[in-house]
N, C-alpha and C positions, 0 to 999 in steps of 0.2 A: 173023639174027645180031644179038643183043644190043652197044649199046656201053655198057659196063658205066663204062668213064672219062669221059665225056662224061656218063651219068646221074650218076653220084657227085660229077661239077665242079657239077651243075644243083643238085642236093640241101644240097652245104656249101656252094652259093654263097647258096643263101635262108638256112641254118642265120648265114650270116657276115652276113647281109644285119640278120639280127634282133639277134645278137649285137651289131653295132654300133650300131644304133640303143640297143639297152639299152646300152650303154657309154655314147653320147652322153649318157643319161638321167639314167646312175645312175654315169655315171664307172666306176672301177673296186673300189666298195665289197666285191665279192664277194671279194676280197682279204683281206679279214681272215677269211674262212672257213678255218679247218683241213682237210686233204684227207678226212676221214672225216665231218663234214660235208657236204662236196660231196656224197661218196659217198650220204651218206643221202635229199641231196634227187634224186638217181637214181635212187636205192629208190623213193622216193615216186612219180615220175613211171613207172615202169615198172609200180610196182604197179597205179595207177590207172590205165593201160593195159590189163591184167590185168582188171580188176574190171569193166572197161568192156566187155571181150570175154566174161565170165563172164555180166552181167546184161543184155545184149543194148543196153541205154541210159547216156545222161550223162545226168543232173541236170544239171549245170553246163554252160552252153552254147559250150562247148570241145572239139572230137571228139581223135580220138588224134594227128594228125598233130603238133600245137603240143607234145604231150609226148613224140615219138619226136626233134621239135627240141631238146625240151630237157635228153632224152639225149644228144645230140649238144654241145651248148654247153655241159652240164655237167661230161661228162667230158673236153672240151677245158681249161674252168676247172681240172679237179682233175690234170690234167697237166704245168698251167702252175706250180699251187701247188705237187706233187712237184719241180720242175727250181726251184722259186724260195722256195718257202717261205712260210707267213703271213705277216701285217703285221701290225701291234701301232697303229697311228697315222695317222692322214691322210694325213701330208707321206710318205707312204714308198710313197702310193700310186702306180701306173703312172699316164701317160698314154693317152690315146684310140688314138692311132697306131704303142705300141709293145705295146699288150695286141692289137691286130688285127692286126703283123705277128707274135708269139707265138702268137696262133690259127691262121693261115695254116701257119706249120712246122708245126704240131701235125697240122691237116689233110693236109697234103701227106706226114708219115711217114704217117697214118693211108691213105691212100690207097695210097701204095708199098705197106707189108700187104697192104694188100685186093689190090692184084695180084697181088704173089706168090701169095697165099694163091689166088685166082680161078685160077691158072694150074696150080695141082696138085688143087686139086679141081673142077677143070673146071666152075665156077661152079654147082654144085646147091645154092646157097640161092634162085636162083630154083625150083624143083620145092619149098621149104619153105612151110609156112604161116606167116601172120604172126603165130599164138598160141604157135610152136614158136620162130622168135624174138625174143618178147618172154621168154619161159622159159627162151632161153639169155641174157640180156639179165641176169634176174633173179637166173642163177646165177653169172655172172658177179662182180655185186652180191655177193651172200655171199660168193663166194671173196675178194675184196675186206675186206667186213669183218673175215673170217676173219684177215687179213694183218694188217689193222692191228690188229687185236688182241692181234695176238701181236710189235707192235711191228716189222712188216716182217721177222720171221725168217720162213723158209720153207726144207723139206729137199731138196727138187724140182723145186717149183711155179716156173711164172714169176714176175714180179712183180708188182705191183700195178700198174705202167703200162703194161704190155701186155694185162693186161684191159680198162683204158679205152680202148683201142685198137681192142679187140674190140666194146668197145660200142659207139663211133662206130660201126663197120662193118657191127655187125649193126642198128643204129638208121635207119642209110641204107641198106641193105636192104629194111626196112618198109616206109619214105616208098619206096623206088624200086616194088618190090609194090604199095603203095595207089594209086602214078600211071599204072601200067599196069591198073589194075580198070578 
């Protein structure tokens, strides 16, 4: 028997481990990002995920794990920006210790999901491969774009923070797959 809570505490504790450390580094400059920004640099990081699994190699001597992290840390950033909004200015940045208790809630709803969500579908993302979810990962992303394009209307759809929701989840998914190979 899988402990699915326990791997996913191990997973966002490295993703929060990094997260922080880049806080300390860079403070909280990602702040002035607009959330479809964020979004994009998810794109990127999925894509090249993608491209990576396509052409069997990196060039850049970086494997996939650091960018399955940085799906993980980005769409926490772009969940934070949704509930807080850009900044326009220095002085209106966060501190250190109130942008890593804002990640920690963000994880901890992300996690509640994942078990609901684990509890009705009896956990068959483990039986998934990890190019199926980087491809829900990635469509994810577009529905996203999709949103903000259309200025956050939507007739149906959820919203845009419950994709990033999904993408934490299926992003630590990956990283839990690649630590069980």
């Amino acid at each position: 028997m899988h402990n699915t809570s326990e791997q996913f505490d191990t997973i966002t504790a490295q993703c929060l481990d990094l997260f922080s450390k880049k806080a300390i580094d860079y403070g909280a400059a990602w702040r002035i990002l607009r959330a479809p920004s964020l979004t994009d640099q998810i794109y990127i990081k999925a894509q090249r995920i993608r491209n990576i699994q396509e052409k069997g190699e990196s060039k850049v001597n970086e494997g996939v794990i650091p960018e399955f992290m940085g799906i993980v840390n980005y769409s926490v950033m772009a969940l934070i920006q949704l509930e807080l909004g850009a900044v326009n200015a220095m002085e209106e940045l966060m501190n250190v210790d109130e942008i890593i208790e804002k990640f920690k809630c963000c994880i901890a709803e992300a996690k509640q999901l994942m078990m609901d969500k684990n509890h009705d579908y009896n956990e068959v993302w483990r039986n998934m491969r990890i190019s199926s979810l980087v491809d829900i990962i990635l469509m994810k992303i577009l529905r996203v774009k999709q949103i903000e394009d259309r200025a956050g209307n939507t007739i149906v759809s959820e919203g845009i923070d419950a994709n990033y929701y999904d993408m934490i989840n299926y992003a630590v998914f990956a990283l839990i797959l690649i630590q069980l190979k």
